[in-house]
TIDORO-18613 format. One record per residue (C-alpha): residue number from 1; z, x, y negated. Coordinates in nm, 3 decimals. Layout:
<rs>
<NUM,<Z,X,Y>>
...
</rs>
This chain:
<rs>
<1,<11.119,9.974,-9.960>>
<2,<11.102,10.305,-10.144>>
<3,<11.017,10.217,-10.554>>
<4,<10.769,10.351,-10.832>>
<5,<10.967,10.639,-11.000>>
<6,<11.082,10.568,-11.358>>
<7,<11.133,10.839,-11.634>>
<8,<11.365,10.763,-11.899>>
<9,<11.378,10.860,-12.231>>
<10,<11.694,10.944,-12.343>>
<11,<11.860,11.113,-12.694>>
<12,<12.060,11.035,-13.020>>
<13,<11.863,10.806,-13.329>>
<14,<11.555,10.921,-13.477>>
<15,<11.552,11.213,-13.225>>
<16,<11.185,11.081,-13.189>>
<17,<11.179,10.920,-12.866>>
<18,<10.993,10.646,-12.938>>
<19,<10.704,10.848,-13.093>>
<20,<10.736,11.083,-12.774>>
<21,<10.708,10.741,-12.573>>
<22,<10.396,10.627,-12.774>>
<23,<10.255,11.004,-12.722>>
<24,<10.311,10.946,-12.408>>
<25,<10.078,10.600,-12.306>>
<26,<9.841,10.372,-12.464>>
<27,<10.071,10.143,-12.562>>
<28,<10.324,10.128,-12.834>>
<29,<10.643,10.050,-12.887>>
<30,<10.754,9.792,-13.138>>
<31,<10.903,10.021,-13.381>>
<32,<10.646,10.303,-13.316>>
<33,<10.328,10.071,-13.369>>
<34,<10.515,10.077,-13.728>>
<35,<10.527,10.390,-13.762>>
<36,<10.172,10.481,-13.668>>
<37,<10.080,10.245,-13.922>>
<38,<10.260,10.465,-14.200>>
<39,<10.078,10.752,-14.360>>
<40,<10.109,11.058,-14.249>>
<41,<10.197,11.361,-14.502>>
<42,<10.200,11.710,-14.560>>
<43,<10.513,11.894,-14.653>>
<44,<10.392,12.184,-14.894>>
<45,<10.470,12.405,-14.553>>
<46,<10.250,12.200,-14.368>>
<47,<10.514,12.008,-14.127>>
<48,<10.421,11.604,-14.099>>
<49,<10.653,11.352,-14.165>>
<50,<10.608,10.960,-14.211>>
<51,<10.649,10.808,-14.552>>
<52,<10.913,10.565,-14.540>>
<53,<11.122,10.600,-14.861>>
<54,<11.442,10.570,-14.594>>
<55,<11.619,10.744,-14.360>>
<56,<11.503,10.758,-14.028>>
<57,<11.741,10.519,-13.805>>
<58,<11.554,10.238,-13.941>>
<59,<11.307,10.277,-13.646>>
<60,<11.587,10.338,-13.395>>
<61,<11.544,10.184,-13.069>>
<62,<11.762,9.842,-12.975>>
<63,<11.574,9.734,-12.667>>
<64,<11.472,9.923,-12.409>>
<65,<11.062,10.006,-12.408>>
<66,<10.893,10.019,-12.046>>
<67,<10.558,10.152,-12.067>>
<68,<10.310,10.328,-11.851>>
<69,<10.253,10.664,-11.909>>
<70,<9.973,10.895,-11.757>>
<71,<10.088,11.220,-11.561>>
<72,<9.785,11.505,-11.531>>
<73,<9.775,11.666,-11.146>>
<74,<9.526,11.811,-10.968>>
<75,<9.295,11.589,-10.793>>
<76,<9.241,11.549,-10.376>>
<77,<8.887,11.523,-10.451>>
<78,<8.833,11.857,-10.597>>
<79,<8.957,12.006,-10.266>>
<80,<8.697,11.866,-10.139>>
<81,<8.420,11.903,-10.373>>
<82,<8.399,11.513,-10.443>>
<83,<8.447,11.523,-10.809>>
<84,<8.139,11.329,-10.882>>
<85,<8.264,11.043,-10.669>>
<86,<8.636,10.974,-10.788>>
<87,<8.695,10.705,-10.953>>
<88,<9.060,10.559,-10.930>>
<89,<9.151,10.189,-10.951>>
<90,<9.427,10.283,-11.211>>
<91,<9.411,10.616,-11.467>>
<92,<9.105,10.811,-11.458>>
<93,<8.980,11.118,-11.330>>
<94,<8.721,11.408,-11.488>>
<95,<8.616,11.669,-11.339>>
<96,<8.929,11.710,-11.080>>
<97,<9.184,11.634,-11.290>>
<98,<9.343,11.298,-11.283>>
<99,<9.586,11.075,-11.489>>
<100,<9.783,10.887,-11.256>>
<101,<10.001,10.606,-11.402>>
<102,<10.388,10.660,-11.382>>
<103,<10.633,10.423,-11.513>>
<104,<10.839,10.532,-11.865>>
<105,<11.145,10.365,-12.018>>
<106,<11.303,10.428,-12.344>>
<107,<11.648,10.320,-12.382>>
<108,<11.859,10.241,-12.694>>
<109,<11.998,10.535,-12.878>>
<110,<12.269,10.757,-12.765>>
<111,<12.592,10.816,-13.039>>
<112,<12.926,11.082,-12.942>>
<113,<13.207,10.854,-12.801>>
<114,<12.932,10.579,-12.608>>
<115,<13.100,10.629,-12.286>>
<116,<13.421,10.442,-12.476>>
<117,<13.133,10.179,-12.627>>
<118,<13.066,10.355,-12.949>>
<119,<12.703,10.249,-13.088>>
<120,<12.548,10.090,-12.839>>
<121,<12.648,10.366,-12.542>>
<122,<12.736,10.077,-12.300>>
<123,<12.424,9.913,-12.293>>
<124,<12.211,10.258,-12.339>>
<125,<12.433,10.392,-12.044>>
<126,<12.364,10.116,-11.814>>
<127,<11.996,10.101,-11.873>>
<128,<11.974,10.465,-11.800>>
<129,<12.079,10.399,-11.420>>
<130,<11.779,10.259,-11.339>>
<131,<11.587,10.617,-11.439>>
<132,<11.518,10.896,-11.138>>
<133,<11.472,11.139,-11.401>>
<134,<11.549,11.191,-11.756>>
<135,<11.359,11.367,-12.080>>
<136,<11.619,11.432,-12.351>>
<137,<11.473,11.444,-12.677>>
<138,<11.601,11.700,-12.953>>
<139,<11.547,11.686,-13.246>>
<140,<11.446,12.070,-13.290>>
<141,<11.459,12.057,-13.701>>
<142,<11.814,11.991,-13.741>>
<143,<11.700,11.737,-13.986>>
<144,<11.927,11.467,-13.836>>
<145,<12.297,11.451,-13.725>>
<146,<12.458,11.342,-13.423>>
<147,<12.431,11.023,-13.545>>
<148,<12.073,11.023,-13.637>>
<149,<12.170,10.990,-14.036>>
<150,<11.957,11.280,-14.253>>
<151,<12.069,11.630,-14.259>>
<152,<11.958,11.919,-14.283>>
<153,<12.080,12.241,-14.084>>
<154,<12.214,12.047,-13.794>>
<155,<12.271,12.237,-13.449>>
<156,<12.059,12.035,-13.226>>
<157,<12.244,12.232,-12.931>>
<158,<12.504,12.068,-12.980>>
<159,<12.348,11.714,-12.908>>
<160,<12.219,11.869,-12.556>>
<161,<12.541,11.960,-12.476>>
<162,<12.723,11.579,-12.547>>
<163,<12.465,11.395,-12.382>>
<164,<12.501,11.569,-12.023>>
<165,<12.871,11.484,-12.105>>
<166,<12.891,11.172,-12.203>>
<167,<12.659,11.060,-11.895>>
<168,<12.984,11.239,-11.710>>
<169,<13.238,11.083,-11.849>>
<170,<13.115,10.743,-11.758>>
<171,<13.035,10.833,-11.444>>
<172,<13.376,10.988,-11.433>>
<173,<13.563,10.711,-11.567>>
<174,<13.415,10.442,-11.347>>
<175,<13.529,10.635,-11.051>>
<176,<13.870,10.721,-11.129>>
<177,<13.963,10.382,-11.243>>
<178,<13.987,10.275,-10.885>>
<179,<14.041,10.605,-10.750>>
<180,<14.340,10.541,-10.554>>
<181,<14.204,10.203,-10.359>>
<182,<13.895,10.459,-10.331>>
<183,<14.155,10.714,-10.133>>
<184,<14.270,10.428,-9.949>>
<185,<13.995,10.290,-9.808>>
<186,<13.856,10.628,-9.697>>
<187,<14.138,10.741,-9.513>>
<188,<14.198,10.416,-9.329>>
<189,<13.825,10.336,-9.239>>
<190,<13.772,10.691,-9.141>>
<191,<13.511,10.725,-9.307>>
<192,<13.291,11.032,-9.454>>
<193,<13.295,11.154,-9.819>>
<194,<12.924,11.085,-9.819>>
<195,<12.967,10.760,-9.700>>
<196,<13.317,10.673,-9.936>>
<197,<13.136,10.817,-10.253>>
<198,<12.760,10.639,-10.181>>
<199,<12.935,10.317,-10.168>>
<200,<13.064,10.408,-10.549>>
<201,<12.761,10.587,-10.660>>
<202,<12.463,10.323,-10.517>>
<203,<12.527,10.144,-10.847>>
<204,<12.347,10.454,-11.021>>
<205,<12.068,10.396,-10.807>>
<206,<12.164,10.702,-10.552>>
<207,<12.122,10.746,-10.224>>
<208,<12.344,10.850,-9.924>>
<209,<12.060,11.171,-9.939>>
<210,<12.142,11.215,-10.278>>
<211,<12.539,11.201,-10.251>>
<212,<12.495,11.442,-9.984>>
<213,<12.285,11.700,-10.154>>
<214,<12.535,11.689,-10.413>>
<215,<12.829,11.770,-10.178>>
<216,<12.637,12.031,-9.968>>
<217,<12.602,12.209,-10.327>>
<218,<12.986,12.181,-10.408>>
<219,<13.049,12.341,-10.027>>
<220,<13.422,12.132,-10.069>>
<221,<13.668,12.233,-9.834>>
<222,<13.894,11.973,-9.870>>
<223,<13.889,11.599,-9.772>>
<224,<13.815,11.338,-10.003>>
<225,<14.192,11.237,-9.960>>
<226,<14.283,11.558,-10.093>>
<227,<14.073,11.607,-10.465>>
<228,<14.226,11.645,-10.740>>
<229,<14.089,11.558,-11.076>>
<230,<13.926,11.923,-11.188>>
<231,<13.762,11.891,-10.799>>
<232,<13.655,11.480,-10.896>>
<233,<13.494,11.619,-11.233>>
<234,<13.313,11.917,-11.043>>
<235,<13.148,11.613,-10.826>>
<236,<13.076,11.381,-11.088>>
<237,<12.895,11.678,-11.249>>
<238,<12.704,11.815,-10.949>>
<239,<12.630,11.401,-10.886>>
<240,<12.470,11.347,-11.218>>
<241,<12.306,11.726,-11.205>>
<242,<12.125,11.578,-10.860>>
<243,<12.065,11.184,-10.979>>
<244,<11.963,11.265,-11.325>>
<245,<11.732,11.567,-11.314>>
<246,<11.657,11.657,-11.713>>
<247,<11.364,11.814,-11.930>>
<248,<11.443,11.874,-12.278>>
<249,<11.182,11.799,-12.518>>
<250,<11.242,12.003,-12.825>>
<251,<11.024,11.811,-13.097>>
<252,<10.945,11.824,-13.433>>
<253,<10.818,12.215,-13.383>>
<254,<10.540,12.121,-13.670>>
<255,<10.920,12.146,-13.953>>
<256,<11.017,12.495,-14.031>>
<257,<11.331,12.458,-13.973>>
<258,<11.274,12.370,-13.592>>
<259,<11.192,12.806,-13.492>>
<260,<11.577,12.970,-13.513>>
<261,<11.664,12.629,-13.347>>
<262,<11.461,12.692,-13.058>>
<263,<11.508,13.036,-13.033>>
<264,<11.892,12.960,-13.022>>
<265,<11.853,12.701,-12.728>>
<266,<11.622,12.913,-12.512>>
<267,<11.899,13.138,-12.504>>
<268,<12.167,12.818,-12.359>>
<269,<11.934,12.666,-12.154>>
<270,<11.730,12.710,-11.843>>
<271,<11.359,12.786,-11.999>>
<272,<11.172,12.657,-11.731>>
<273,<11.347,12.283,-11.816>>
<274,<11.261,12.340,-12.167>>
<275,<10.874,12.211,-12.370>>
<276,<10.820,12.256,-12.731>>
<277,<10.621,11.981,-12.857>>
<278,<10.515,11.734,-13.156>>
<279,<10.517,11.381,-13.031>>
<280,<10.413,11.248,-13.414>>
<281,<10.102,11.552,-13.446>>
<282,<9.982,11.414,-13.113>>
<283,<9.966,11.043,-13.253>>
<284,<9.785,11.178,-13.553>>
<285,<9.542,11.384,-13.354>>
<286,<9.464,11.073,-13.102>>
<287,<9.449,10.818,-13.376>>
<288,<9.177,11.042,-13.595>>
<289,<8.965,11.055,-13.286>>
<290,<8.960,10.738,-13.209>>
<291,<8.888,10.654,-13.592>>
<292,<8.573,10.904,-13.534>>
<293,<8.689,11.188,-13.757>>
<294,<8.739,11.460,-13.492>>
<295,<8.696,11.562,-13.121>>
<296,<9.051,11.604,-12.994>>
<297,<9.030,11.756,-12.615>>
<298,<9.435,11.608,-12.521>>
<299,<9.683,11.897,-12.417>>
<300,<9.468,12.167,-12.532>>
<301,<9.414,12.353,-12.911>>
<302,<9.106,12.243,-12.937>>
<303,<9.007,12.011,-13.236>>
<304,<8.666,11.967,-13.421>>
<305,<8.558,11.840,-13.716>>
<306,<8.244,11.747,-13.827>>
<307,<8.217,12.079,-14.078>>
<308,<8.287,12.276,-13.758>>
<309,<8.037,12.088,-13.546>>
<310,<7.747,12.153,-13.845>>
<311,<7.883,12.531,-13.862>>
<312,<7.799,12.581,-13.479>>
<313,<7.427,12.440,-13.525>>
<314,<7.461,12.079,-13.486>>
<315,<7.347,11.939,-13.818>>
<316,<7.445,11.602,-13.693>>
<317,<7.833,11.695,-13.666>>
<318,<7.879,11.534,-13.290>>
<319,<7.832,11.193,-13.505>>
<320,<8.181,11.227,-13.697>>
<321,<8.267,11.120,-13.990>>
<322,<8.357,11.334,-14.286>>
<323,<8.691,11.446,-14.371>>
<324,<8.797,11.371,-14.730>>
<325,<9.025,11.657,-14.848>>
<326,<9.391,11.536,-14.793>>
<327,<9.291,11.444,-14.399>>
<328,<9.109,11.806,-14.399>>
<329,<9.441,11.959,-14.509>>
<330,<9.647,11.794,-14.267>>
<331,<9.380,11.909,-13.958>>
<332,<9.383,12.281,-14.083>>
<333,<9.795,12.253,-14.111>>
<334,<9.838,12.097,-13.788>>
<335,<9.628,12.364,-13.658>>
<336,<9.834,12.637,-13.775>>
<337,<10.158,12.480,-13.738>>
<338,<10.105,12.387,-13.387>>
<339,<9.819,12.397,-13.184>>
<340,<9.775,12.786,-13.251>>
<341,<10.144,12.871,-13.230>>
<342,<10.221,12.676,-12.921>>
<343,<9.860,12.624,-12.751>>
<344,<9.906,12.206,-12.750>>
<345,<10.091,11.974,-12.895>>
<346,<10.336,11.988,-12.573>>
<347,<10.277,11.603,-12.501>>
<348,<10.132,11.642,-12.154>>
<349,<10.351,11.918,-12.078>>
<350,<10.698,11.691,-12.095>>
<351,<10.563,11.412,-11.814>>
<352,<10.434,11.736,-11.621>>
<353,<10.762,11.894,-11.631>>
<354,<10.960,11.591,-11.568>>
<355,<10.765,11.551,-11.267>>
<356,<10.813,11.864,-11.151>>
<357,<11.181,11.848,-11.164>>
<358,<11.137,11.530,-10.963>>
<359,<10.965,11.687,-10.708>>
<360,<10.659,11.383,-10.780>>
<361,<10.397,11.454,-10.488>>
<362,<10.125,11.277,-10.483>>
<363,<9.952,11.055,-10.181>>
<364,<9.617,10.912,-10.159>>
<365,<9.630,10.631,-9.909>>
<366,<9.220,10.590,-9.798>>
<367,<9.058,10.351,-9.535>>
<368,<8.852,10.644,-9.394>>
<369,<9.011,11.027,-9.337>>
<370,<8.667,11.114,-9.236>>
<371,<8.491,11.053,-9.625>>
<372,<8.774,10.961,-9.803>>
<373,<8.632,10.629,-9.923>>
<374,<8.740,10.213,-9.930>>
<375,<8.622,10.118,-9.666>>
<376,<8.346,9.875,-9.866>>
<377,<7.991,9.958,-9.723>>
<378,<7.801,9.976,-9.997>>
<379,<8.107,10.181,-10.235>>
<380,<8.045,10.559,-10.232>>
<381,<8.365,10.636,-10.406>>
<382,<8.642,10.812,-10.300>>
<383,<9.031,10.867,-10.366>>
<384,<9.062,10.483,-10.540>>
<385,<9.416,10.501,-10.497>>
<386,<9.698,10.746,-10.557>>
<387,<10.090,10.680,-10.518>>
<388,<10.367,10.916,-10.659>>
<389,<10.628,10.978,-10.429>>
<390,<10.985,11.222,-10.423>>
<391,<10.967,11.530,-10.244>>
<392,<11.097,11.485,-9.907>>
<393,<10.967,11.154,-9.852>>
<394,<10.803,11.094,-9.483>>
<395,<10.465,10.956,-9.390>>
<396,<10.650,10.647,-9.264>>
<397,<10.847,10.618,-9.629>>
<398,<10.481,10.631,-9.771>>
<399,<10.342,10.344,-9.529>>
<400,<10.612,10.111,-9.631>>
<401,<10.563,10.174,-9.990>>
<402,<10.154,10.112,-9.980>>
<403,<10.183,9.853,-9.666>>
<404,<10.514,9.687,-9.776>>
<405,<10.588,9.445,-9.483>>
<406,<10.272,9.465,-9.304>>
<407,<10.301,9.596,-8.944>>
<408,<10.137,9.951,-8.884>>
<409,<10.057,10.043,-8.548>>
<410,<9.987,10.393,-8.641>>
<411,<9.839,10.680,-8.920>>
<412,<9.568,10.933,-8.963>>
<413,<9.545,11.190,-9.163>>
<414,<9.258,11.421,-9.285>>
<415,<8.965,11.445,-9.008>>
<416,<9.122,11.108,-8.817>>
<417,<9.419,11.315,-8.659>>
<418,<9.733,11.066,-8.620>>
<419,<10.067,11.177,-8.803>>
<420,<10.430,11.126,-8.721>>
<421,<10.579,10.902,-8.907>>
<422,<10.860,11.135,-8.955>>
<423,<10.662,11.402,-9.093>>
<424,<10.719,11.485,-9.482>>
<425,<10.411,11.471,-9.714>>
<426,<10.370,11.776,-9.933>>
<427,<10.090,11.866,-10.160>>
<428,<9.795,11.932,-10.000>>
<429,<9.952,11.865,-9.657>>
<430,<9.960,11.536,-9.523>>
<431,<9.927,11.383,-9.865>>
<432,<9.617,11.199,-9.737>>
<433,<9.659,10.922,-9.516>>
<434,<9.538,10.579,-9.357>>
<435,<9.748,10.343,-9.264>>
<436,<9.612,10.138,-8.948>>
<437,<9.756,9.795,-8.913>>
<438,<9.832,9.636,-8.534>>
<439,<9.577,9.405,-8.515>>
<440,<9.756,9.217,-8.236>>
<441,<10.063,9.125,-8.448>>
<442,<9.955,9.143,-8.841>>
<443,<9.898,8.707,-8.850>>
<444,<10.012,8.618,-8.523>>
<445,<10.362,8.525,-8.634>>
<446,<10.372,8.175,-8.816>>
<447,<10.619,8.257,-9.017>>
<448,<10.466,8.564,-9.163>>
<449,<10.154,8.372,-9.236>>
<450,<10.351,8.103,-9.410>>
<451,<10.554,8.365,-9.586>>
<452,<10.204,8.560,-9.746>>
<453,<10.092,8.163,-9.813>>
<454,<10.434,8.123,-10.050>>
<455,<10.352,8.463,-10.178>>
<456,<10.018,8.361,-10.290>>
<457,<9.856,8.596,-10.062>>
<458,<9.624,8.351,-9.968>>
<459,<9.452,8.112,-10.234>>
<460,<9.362,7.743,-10.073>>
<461,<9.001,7.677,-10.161>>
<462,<8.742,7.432,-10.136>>
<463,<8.589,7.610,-9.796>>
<464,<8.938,7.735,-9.672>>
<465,<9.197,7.977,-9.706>>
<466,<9.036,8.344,-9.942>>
<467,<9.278,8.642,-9.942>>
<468,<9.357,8.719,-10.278>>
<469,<9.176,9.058,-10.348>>
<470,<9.466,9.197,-10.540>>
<471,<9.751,9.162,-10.238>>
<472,<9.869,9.406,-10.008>>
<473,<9.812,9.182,-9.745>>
<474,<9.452,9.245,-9.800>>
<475,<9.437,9.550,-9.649>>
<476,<9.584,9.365,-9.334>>
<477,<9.330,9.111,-9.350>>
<478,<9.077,9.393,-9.394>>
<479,<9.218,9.579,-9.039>>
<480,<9.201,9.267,-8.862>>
<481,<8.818,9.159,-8.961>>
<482,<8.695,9.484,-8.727>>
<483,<8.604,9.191,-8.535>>
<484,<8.339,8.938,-8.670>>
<485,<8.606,8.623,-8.612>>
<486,<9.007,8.574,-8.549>>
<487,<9.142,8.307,-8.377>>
<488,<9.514,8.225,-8.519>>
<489,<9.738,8.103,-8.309>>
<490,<9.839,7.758,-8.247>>
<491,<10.023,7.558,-8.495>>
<492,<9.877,7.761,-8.780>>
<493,<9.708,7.530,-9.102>>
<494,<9.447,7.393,-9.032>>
<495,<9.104,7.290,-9.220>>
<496,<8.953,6.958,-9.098>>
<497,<9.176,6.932,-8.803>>
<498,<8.976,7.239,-8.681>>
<499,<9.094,7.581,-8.525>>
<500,<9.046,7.775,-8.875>>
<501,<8.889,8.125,-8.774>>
<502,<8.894,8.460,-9.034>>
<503,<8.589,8.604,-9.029>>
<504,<8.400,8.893,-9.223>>
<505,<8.160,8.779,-9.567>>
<506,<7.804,8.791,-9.492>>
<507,<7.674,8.784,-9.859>>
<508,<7.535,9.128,-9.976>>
<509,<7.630,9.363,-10.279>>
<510,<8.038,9.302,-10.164>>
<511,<8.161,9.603,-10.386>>
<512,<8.538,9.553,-10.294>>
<513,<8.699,9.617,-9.962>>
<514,<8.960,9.352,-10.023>>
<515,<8.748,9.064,-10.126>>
<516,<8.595,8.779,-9.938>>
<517,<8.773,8.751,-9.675>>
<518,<8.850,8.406,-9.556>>
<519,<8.989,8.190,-9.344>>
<520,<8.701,7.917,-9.236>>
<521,<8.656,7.610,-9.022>>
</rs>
């Protein structure tokens, strides 16, 4: 069954990924709830640091941080002019644009030489398989060294360049020490290189799609039997290239040191994999509006303050409170130092990019094609659900990531027309779907219902068997009540020693499509 996508975070010490996680989500880390805590303050240039008295590796990461993060896309519902009617179970949506969660990890800290087990590469390296994309963050002020230890004129270039490598030489050096059982095997199974190297590689979490993207880019001549080691490095390269798609995050752009180091990357890298931003200005920002001192519009330049509310005409300031001095300073030098210069703090802009690279496309799986909505009778929302999927995914890869298990005897898309399962959802185009369930066959095995039973599917209660509201199998239950009662088969529980029936609720003001569904006597 295809999985949630998962962004990691990846970089040396104090490169600032755990304030670009934080930046990121709602939640904190442990050593960036810390940090937030600390007060903020101005260099005489106007650059923010934190106030620690120490050097910066004492907040490096040790265990990995999941989180959820919130990526911005465009919603389905403003295609449709149904902006007033979105609301999503999970994230949010205003005005067509909609925060859709996506799953972010941020792994221990990455050192030179952790592909030999310097620092703690081995365990940073082997959480990092688990990611389907990465975000490097670079330190952009040269302020720390490859180690994370403070500096000052450091060539953060060079830690973009050891990274990719070191991921390589892993890679690299897990493959060729059992390269020649590797040749063996291949030759006398007969079988393909994408076949031979997808066996090796599956451990990254690849695919045989994925090995053989990488190979079809490489255009090899010669067998597998036949590489040599430069031809082995040139795959291990185009592999990790193809699993581990990367967006560099150049923060810190609020120091003055960070401008002839960005203009010196631009020049090494591709731009369009490249953001600017200031993970720690975008804390401060968020964590003054929610204190009431400003109105902070995320991802954009604007900021308020209650002076600039009274200045417009509203004597009342929007309700803020009043800046004292030092804070006022800090707004006006964040201003200048970043939100003019670069338009945003560049937050929003890393998960958008990341996506991109990723190829994320977004499906909203409905109950009706026809208005978009649950299904409920009395809901008049639409678009309550939204999945993230890779490009080149199919309808059917889609059905058995929202249905799981469940049989499905066939899907619509927009206006009730059926799709292939074998068609592949783009944006815009067949990214809106329903998922029909076989009525026939969804409980009639005894098995399966025992199975959703162990799975807590169905909760035993004092009139029968409910559906738990929060299961997939709901939706199954929810296909198979288009008739007022169900039979089950023989041999299926029973309540009372009588033939238990599922039926439809009767009570009024039902606001959830999944709820009350149960099976009765």
């Amino acid at each position: 069954m295809p999985r949630d996508p998962l962004i990691g975070l990846v970089g040396k010490p104090s490169a600032g990924k755990s304030s670009t996680l934080n930046s990121l989500t709602d939640a904190t880390s442990k050593e960036t709830f810390r940090m937030v805590l600390l007060i903020l303050i101005s260099h005489p240039d106007g650059a923010l640091e934190t106030k620690t008295g120490r050097g910066p590796v004492c907040f490096t990461t040790i265990d990995p941080q999941r989180a959820i993060g919130y990526l911005q896309i465009d919603c389905a519902c403003a295609r449709h002019g149904l902006q007033d009617r979105c609301k999503p179970n999970h994230g949010s949506c205003v005005d067509g644009r909609r925060s859709v969660p996506i799953e972010l990890l941020d792994v221990a800290g990455l050192v030179p030489g952790a592909h030999q087990g310097k620092g703690l590469g081995n365990k940073f390296l082997d959480d990092l398989r688990h990611a389907d994309a990465l975000i490097h963050v670079v330190d952009a002020s040269g302020t720390t060294d490859a180690e994370g230890k403070n500096t000052r004129g450091y060539d953060p270039s060079v830690d973009i360049a050891w990274l990719r490598s070191e991921i390589v030489a892993w890679i690299r050096g897990n493959l060729m020490d059992k390269w020649g059982s590797i040749r063996r095997r291949h030759v006398a199974a007969k079988h393909t290189a994408v076949e031979t190297l997808q066996a090796q590689f599956s451990g990254y979490g690849s695919t045989a799609k994925v090995v053989a993207r990488t190979l079809d880019k490489l255009a090899l001549k010669e067998g597998l039997e036949h590489w040599d080691d430069a031809t082995i490095k040139r795959v291990v390269e185009a592999f990790t290239d193809e699993k581990f798609p990367t967006v560099i995050a150049l923060n810190k752009i609020d120091h003055p040191d960070s401008d002839k180091n960005i203009a010196k990357i631009a020049k090494m890298q591709d731009p369009n994999k490249i953001v600017l931003c200031s993970a720690i200005s975008e804390i401060f920002l968020r964590k003054m509006a929610k204190q009431g001192y400003i109105r902070y519009t995320e991802g954009s330049e604007f900021v308020d303050t209650r002076e600039d509310l009274v200045a417009d005409g509203d004597p009342e300031g929007g309700g803020l409170k009043e800046l004292d001095e030092k804070n006022k300073t800090r707004i006006e030098n964040l201003k200048d130092m970043v939100l003019y210069r670069f338009g945003s703090t560049g937050v929003n802009q890393v998960l958008s990019k990341a996506a991109e690279v990723l190829g994320l496309v977004p499906v909203y799986p409905v109950r009706n094609t026809t208005t978009f909505g649950s299904g409920a009778s009395e809901s008049k929302f639409v678009f309550r659900d939204c999945v993230l999927v890779k490009k080149n995914t199919t309808v059917g890869e889609v059905a058995r990531k929202v249905m799981g298990d469940a049989p499905v005897a066939y899907i619509e898309g927009v206006g009730a027309m059926r799709v292939s399962e074998d068609v592949v959802v783009t944006v815009g185009k067949n990214d809106i779907l329903s998922f029909k369930v076989g009525r026939g066959d969804a409980l009639s095995s005894i098995s399966h219902f025992r199975a959703f039973m162990h799975a807590g599917w169905f909760q035993n209660g004092p009139e029968g068997y409910k559906c738990n509201a929060k299961s997939r199998i709901s939706a199954v239950v929810k296909e198979m009540t288009s008739f007022d009662t169900y039979r089950l088969p023989p041999g299926m529980p029973r309540f009372d020693n009588k033939a238990p029936l599922l039926r439809k609720p009767q009570r009024a003001g039902e606001e959830s499509m999944f709820e009350g569904y149960q099976i009765v006597n």
